[in-house]
C-alpha positions as semicolon CSV with decimal commas, in nm:
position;residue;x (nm);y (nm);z (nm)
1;X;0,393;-0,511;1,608
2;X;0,692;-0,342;1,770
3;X;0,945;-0,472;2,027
4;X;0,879;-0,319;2,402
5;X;1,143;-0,018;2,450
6;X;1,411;-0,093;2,667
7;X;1,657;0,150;2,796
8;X;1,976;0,252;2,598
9;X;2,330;0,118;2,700
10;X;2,509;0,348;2,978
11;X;2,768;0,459;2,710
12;X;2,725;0,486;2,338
13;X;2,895;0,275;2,165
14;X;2,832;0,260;1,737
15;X;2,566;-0,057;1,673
16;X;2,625;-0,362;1,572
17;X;2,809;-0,378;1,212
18;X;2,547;-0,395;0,928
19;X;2,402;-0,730;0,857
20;X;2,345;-0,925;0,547
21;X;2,332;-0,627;0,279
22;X;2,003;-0,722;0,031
23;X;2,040;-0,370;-0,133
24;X;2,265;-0,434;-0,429
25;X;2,463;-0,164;-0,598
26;X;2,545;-0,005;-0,261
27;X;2,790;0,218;-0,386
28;X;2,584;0,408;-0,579
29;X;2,455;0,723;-0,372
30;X;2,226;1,009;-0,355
31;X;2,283;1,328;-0,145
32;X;2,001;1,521;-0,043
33;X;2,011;1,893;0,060
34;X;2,012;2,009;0,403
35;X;1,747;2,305;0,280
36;X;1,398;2,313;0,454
37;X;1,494;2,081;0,706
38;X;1,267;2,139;1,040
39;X;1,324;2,065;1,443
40;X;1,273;2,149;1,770
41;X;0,906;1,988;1,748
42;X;0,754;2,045;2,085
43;X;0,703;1,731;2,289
44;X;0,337;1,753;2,281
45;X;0,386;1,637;1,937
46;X;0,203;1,925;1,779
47;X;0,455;1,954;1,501
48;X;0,744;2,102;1,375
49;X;0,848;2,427;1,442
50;X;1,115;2,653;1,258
51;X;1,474;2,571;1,363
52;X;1,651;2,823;1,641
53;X;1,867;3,080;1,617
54;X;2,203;3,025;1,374
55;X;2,525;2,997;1,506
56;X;2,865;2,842;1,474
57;X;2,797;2,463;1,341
58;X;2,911;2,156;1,528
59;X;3,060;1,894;1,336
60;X;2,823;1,620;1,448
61;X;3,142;1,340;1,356
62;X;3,269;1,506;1,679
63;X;3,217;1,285;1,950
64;X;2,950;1,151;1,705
65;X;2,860;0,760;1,693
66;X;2,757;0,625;1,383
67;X;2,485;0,383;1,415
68;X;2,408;0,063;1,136
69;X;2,078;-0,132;1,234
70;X;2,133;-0,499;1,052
71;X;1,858;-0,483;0,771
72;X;1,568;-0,679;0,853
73;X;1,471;-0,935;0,548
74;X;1,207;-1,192;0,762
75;X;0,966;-1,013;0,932
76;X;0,639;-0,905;0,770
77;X;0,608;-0,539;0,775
78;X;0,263;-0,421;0,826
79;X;0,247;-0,126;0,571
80;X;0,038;0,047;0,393
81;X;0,007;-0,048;0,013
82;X;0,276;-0,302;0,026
83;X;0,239;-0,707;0,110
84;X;0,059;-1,010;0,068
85;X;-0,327;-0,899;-0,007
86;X;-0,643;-1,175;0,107
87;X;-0,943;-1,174;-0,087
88;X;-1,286;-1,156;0,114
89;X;-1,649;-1,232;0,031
90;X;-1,966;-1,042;0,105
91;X;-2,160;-1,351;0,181
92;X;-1,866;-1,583;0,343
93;X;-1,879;-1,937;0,462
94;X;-1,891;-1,984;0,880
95;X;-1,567;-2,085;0,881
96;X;-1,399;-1,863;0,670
97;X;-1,195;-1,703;0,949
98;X;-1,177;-2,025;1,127
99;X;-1,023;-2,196;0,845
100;X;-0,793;-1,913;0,725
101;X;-0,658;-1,863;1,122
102;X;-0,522;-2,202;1,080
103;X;-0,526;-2,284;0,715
104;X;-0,403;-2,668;0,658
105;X;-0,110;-2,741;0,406
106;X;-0,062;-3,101;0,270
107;X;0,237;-3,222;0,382
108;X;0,314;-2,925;0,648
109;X;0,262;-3,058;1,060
110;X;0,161;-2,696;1,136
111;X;-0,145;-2,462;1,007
112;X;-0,062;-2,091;0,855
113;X;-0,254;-1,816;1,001
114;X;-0,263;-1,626;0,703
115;X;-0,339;-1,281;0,896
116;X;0,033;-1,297;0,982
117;X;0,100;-1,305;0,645
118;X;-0,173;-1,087;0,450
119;X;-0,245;-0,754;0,584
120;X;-0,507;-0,623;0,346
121;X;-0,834;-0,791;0,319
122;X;-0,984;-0,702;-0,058
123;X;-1,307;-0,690;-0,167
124;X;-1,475;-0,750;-0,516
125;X;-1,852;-0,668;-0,442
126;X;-2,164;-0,633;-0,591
127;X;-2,311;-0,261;-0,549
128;X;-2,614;-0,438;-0,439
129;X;-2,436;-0,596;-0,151
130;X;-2,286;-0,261;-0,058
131;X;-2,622;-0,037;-0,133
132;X;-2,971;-0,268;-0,163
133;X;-3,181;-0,030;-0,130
134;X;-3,205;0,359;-0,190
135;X;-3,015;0,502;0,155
136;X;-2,944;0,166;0,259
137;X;-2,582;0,059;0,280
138;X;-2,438;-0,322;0,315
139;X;-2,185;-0,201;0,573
140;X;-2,441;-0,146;0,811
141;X;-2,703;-0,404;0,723
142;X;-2,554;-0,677;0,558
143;X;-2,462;-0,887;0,828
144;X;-2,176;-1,093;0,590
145;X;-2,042;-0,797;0,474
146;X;-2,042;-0,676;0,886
147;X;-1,879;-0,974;1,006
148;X;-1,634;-0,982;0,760
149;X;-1,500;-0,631;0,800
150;X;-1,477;-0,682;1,197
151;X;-1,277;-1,026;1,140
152;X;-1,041;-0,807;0,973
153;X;-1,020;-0,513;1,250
154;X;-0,980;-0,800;1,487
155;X;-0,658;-0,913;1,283
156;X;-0,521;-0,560;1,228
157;X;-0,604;-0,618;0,856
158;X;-0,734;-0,289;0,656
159;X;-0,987;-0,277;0,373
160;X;-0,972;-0,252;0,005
161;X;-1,238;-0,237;-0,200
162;X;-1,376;-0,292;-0,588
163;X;-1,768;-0,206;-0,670
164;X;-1,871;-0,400;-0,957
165;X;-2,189;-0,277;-1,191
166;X;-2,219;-0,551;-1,420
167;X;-2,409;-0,778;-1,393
168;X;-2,256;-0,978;-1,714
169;X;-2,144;-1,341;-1,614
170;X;-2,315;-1,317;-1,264
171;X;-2,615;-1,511;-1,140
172;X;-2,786;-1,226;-0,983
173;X;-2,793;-0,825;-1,029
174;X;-2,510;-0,663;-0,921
175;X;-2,660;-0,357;-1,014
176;X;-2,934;-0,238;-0,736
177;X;-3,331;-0,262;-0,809
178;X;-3,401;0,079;-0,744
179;X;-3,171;0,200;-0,981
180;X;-3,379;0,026;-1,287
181;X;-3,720;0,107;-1,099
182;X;-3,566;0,494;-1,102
183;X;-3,630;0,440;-1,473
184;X;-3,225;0,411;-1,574
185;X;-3,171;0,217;-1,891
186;X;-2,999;-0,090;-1,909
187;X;-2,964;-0,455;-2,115
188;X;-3,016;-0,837;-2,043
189;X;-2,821;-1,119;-2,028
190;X;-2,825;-1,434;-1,961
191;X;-2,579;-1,697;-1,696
192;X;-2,658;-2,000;-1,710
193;X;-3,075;-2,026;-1,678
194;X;-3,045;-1,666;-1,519
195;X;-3,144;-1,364;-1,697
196;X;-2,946;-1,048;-1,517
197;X;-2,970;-0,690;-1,544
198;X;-2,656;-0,435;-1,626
199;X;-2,707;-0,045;-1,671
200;X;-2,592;0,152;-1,924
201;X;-2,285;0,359;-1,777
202;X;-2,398;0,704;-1,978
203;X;-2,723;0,690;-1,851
204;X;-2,773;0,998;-1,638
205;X;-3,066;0,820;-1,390
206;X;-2,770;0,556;-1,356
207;X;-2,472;0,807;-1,316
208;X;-2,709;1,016;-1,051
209;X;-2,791;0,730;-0,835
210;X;-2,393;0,596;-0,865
211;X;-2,289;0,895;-0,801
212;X;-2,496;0,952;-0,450
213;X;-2,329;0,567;-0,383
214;X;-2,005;0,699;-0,430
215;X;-2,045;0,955;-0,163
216;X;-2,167;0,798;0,067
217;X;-1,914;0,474;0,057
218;X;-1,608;0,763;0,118
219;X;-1,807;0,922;0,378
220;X;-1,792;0,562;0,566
221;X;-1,450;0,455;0,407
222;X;-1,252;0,773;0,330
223;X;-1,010;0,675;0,616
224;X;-0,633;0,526;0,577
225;X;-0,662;0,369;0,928
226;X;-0,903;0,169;0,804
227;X;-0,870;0,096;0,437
228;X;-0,557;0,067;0,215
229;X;-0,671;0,170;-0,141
230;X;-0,996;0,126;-0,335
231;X;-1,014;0,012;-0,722
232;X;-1,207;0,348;-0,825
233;X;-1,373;0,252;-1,109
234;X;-1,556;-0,110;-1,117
235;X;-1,755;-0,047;-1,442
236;X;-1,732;-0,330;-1,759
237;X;-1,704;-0,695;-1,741
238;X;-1,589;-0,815;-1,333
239;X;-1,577;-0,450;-1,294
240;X;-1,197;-0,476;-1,513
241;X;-1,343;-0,187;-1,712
242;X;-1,337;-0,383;-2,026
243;X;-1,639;-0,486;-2,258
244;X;-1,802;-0,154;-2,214
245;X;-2,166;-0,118;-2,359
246;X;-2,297;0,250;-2,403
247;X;-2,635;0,401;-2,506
248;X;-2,351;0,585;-2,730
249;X;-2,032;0,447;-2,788
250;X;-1,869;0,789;-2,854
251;X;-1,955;0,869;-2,482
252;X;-1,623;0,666;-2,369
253;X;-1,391;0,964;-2,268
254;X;-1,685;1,102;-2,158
255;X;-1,810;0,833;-1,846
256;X;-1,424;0,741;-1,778
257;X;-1,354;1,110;-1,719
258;X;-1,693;1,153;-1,494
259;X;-1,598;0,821;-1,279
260;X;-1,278;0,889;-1,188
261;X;-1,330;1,202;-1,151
262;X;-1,554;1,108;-0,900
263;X;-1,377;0,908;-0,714
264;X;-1,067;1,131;-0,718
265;X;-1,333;1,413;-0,496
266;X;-1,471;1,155;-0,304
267;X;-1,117;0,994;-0,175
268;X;-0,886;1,256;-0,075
269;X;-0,719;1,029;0,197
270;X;-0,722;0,651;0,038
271;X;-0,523;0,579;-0,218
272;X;-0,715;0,495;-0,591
273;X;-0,621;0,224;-0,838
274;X;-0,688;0,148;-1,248
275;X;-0,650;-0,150;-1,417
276;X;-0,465;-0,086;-1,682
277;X;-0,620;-0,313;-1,966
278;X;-0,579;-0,274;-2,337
279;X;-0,916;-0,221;-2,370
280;X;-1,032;-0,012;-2,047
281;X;-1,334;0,168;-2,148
282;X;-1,386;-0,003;-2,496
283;X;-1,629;-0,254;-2,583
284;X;-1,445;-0,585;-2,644
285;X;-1,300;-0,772;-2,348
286;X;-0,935;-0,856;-2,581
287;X;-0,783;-0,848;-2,872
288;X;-0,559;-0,581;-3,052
289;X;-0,434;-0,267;-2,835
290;X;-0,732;-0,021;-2,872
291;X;-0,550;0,266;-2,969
292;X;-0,773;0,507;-2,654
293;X;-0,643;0,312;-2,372
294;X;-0,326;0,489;-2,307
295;X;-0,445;0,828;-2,288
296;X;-0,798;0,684;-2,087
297;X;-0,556;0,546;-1,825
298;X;-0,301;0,860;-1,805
299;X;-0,573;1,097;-1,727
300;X;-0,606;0,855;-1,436
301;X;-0,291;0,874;-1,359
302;X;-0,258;1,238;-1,359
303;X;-0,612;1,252;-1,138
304;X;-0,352;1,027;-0,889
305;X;-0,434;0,701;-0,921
306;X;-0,189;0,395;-0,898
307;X;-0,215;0,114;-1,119
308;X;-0,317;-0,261;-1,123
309;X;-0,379;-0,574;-1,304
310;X;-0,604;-0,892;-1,267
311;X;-0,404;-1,086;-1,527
312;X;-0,068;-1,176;-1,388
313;X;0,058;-1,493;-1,534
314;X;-0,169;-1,514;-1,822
315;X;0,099;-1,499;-2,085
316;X;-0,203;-1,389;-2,324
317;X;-0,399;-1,131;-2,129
318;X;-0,093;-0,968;-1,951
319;X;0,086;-0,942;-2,288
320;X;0,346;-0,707;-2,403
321;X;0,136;-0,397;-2,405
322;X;0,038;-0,472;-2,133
323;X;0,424;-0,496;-1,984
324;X;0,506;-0,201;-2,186
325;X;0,269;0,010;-1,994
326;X;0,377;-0,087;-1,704
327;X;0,753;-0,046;-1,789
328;X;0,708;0,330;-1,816
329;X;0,622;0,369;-1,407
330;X;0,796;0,193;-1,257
331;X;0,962;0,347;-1,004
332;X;0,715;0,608;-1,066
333;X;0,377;0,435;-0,916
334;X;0,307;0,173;-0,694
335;X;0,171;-0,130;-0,910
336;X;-0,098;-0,402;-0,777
337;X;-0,081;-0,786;-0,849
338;X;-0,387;-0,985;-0,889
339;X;-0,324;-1,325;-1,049
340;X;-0,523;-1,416;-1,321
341;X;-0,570;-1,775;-1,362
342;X;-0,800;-1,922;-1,108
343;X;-0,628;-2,310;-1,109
344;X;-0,964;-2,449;-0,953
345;X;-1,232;-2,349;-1,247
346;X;-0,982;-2,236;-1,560
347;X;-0,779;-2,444;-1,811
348;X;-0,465;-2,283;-1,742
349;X;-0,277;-2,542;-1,966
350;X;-0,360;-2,359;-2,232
351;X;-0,166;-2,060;-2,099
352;X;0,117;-2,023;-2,376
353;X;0,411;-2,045;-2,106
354;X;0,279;-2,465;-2,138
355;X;0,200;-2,465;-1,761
356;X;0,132;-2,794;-1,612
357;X;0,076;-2,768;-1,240
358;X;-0,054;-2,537;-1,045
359;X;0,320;-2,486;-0,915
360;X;0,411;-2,351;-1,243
361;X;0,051;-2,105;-1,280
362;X;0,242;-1,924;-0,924
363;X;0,620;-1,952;-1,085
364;X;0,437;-1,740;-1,374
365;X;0,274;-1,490;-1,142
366;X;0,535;-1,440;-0,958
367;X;0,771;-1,402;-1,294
368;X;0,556;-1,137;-1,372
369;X;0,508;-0,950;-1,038
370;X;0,915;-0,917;-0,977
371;X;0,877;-0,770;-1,388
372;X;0,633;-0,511;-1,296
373;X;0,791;-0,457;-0,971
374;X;0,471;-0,507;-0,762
375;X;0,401;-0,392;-0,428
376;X;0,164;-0,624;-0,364
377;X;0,020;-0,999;-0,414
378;X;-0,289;-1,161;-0,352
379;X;-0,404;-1,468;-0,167
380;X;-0,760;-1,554;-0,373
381;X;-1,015;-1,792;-0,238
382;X;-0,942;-2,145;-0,320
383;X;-0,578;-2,047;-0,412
384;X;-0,369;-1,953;-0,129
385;X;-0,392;-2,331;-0,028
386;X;-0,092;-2,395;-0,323
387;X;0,084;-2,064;-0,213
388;X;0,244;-2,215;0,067
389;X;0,196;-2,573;-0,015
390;X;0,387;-2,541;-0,382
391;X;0,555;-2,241;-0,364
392;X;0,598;-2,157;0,037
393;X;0,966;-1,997;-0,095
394;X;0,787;-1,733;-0,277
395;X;0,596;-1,632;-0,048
396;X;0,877;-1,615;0,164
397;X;1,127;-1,443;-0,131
398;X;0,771;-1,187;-0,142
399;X;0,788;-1,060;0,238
400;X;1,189;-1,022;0,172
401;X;1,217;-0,818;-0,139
402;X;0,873;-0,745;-0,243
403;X;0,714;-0,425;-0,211
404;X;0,908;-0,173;0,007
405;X;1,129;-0,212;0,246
406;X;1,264;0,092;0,412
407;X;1,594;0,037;0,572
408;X;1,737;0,305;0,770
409;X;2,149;0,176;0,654
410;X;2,326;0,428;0,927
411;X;2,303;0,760;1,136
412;X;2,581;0,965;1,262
413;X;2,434;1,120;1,546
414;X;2,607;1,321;1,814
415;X;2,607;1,203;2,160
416;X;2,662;1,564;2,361
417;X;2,468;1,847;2,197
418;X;2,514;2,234;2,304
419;X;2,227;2,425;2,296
420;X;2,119;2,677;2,048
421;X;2,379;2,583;1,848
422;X;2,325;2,428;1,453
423;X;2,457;2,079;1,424
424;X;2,480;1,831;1,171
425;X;2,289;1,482;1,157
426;X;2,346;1,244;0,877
427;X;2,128;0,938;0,778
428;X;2,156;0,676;0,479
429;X;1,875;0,478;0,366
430;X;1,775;0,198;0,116
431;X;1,467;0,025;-0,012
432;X;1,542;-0,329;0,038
433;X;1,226;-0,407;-0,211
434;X;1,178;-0,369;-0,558
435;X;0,826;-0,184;-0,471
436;X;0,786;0,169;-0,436
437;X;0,685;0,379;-0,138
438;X;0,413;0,574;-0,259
439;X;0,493;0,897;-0,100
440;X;0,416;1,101;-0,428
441;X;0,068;0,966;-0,429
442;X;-0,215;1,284;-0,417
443;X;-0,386;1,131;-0,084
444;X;-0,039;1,094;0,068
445;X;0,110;1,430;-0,015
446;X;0,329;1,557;0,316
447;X;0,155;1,228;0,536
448;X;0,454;1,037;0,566
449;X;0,861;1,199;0,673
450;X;1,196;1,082;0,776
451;X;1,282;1,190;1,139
452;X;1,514;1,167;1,407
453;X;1,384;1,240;1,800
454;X;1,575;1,292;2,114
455;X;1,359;1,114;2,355
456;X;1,352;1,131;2,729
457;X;1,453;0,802;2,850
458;X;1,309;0,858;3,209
459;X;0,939;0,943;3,087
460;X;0,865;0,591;2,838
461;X;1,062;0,777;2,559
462;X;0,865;1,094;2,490
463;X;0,957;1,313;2,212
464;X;1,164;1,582;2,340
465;X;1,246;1,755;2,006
466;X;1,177;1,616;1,676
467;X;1,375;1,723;1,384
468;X;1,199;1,637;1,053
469;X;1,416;1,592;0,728
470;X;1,197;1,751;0,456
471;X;1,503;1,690;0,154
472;X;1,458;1,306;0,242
473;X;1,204;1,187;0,022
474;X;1,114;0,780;0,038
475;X;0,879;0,778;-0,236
476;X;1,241;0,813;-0,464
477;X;1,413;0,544;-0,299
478;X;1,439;0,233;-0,551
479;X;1,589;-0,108;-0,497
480;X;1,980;-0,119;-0,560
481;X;2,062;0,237;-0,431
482;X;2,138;0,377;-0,105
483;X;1,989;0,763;-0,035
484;X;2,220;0,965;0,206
485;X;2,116;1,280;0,397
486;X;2,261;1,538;0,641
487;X;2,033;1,827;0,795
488;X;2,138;2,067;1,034
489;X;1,933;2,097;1,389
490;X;1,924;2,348;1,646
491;X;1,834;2,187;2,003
492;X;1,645;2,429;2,250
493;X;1,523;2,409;2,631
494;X;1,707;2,332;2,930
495;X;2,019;2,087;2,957
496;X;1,949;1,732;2,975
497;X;2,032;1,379;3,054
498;X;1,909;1,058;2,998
499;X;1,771;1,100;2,644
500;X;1,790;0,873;2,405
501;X;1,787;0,906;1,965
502;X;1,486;0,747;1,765
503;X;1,470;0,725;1,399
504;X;1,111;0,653;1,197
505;X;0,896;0,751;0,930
506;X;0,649;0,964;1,075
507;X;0,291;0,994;1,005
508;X;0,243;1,390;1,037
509;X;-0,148;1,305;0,989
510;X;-0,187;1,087;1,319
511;X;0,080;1,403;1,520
512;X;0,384;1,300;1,397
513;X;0,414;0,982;1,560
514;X;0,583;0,678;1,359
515;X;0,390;0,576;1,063
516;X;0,595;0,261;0,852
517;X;0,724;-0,009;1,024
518;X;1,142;-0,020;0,912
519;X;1,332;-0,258;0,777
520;X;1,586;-0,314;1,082
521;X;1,638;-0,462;1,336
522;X;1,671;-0,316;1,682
523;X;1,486;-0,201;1,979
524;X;1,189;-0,004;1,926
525;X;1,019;0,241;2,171
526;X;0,614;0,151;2,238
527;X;0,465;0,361;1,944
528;X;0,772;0,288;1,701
529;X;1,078;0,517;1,722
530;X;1,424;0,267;1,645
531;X;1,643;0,360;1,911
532;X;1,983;0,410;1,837
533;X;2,192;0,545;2,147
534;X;2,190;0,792;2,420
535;X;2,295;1,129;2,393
536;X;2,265;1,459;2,643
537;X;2,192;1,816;2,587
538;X;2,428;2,047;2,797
């Protein structure tokens, strides 16, 4: 993931000019306060501590270098919430990691490992699968479910997850046994010959038995190592929330309110999602706005959940309402792509854009996505064949300037510090993708923060001090601008040679080490820290 550190040059010299600028607008610029800026972490990376003593300030610009890392467009970050997204199976075929570790394109002499592409691995499952009996939980019986969840730890891939109710348009129960046999109320249908079973979502026997579900799948998957957000709701039609039925219709509010609040206790640490759909909660699949969705899906919002759609590219279902909603956060949430035509089983000529191929379905998805700003896009089963065989530009055009893309532009940093005495470090950035970093996000709230590090060159680049820039805030940095910041720093302990200046985005969660892989290139230290020169503390 990073490069291997390598020492810095013998003198420091500024860094190669600034490559190929993606950002556009770069004269437009933000200054951030130097207030509440922290340092002098100890090097046991416990945290930071208060800055020293005040003094006369250094002017860091003397015998300061500035230092521009050329912006990295090619390389796929591996990020949280951000990316190419593959869709998994609970009950998947032998080969499926076989054939997607080296997928074949028509026409292409190579295969795609699509692991170096994708690195979220999403699941749309039946509670049954995840919970078949009472106290009994997929994840450690279901041997499908098992194998594909350690394919994807074996591929540095994390989790995502939707639990689906309904049973509606299914050919078996998604709904577990016990919960009916508990005496929870619930309707029929039919698919195909099949008749399935669906419970009502105000039932209390159902909501009790859900609820004990819920707990129990974030005591196993409340963990941002491991998974990168999880759909939190999963009731109506395909679990869209859509094509509600209620033992009382005017229990809507009602059972949205109780499942999101739900999952908003049970996942303090992963990152929650809503569809927004013009009819969540109501009991038609489309049609006309229903005039509750808004407010349904901002109480979601405000509980800190992110949004998403599983219509992109249906010119009908992903209508203007639907882009309307959208309009209003961006830049303000993070915003999930799932495309909705599935080229293999649906008639997508009769999409209204008068699509032909299955070239043109992506073109429309991928219209949409750079609309809405997405920070991520999905490779379904028995579509990301045509991804790189129709389209391979996009997905290319995606890694570029989709999602985020945190560029650290330039640092002036000094090269001889005094001790206990202030000085000044400045740092630009820019988002190089039309994504947001979701900083703001509830479950992310003080995770993730810009800092610099002196680093002691002759013990594999240990943090020495580490000087955290609490004005800099990532989750505001949007496509177009660039963000710069100066903090002042007191450096303490004994005079020193031989160290060296790293720059990241630190994880304060996992002690303070770097967190996002940057947009730049450069060297990199073994756990992350761009290195940008030497510098001494006399």
């Amino acid at each position: 993931m990073h490069h291997p550190s390598t020492p810095a040059p013998d003198t420091a010299t500024a860094s190669s000019p600034l490559g190929r600028r993606t950002v556009l607008g770069a004269a437009a610029v933000t200054t951030a306060a130097a207030a509440g800026a922290l340092s002098a972490a100890p090097a046991s990376g416990e945290g930071p501590v208060p800055a020293g003593p005040s003094g006369t300030e250094v002017d860091a610009r003397d015998g300061a270098v500035t230092h521009r890392p050329p912006a990295d467009t090619t390389t796929v970050l591996r990020n949280p919430l951000t990316g190419w997204v593959l869709y998994g199976t609970g009950n998947p075929a032998d080969d499926y990691w076989t054939n997607y570790d080296a997928l074949v394109i028509p026409g292409r002499e190579d295969t795609v490992r699509v692991a170096d592409y994708a690195h979220t691995l999403y699941f749309r499952l039946a509670w049954t699968v995840l919970n078949p009996e009472e106290g009994v939980y997929g994840w450690d019986v279901h041997e499908g479910l098992r194998t594909m969840i350690r394919g994807a730890e074996e591929r540095g891939m994390r989790l995502a997850f939707r639990v689906v109710v309904d049973s509606r348009d299914k050919s078996s129960d998604f709904t577990p046994a016990y919960v009916r046999e508990a005496g929870a109320q619930g309707y029929e249908s039919v698919t195909g010959s099949t008749t399935v079973w669906s419970p009502y979502p105000d039932d209390p026997i159902f909501q009790a038995k859900y609820e004990t579900f819920v707990r129990a799948l974030g005591e196993r998957f409340d963990d941002p190592v491991e998974v990168d957000f999880i759909d939190g709701y999963g009731l109506g039609k395909w679990g869209e929330g859509h094509s509600m039925r209620y033992l009382d219709d005017a229990n809507r509010e009602a059972v949205f309110h109780w499942s999101v609040d739900l999952y908003s206790e049970v996942f303090a640490k992963v990152p929650l999602a809503i569809n927004y759909h013009r009819m969540i909660g109501g009991p038609l699949d489309w049609g006309e706005p229903d005039p509750g969705s808004a407010a349904l899906l901002e109480y979601a919002i405000d509980k800190g959940y992110m949004l998403r759609h599983d219509a992109f590219g249906m010119t009908t279902y992903y209508g203007q309402w639907e882009r309307d909603f959208a309009a209003q956060w961006i830049g303000k949430l993070p915003i999930m792509f799932e495309g909705g035509w599935v080229t293999k089983s649906h008639s997508f000529s009769d999409d209204p854009r008068g699509y032909e191929t299955v070239e043109d379905v992506r073109r429309g998805e991928y219209d949409d996505s750079i609309e809405a700003h997405v920070n991520t896009m999905d490779f379904r089963i028995n579509e990301t064949t045509s991804w790189f065989e129709d389209v391979p530009e996009l997905v290319d055009d995606f890694i570029a300037q989709g999602g985020y893309r945190l560029q650290p532009v330039e640092a002036t940093l000094p090269t001889s510090i005094p001790r206990q005495v202030p000085v000044t470090l400045s740092h630009t950035w820019a988002n190089l993708g039309w994504g947001l970093f979701p900083g703001d996000l509830p479950q992310w709230e003080g995770k993730y923060r810009v800092a610099l590090a002196l680093l002691d060159e002759a013990d594999e680049h240990r943090v020495v001090q580490l000087f955290v820039d609490t004005s800099a805030h990532p989750a505001q940095w949007v496509q177009g601008e660039t963000y710069e910041h100066s903090f002042a720093v007191t450096v303490g302990g004994p005079p020193r040679e031989r160290l060296a200046w790293g720059i990241a985005i630190i994880d304060t969660t996992t002690g303070n080490a770097p967190g996002i892989e940057l947009a730049a290139e450069g060297e990199r230290t073994a756990d992350g820290w761009l290195l940008l020169g030497r510098c001494s503390v006399r």
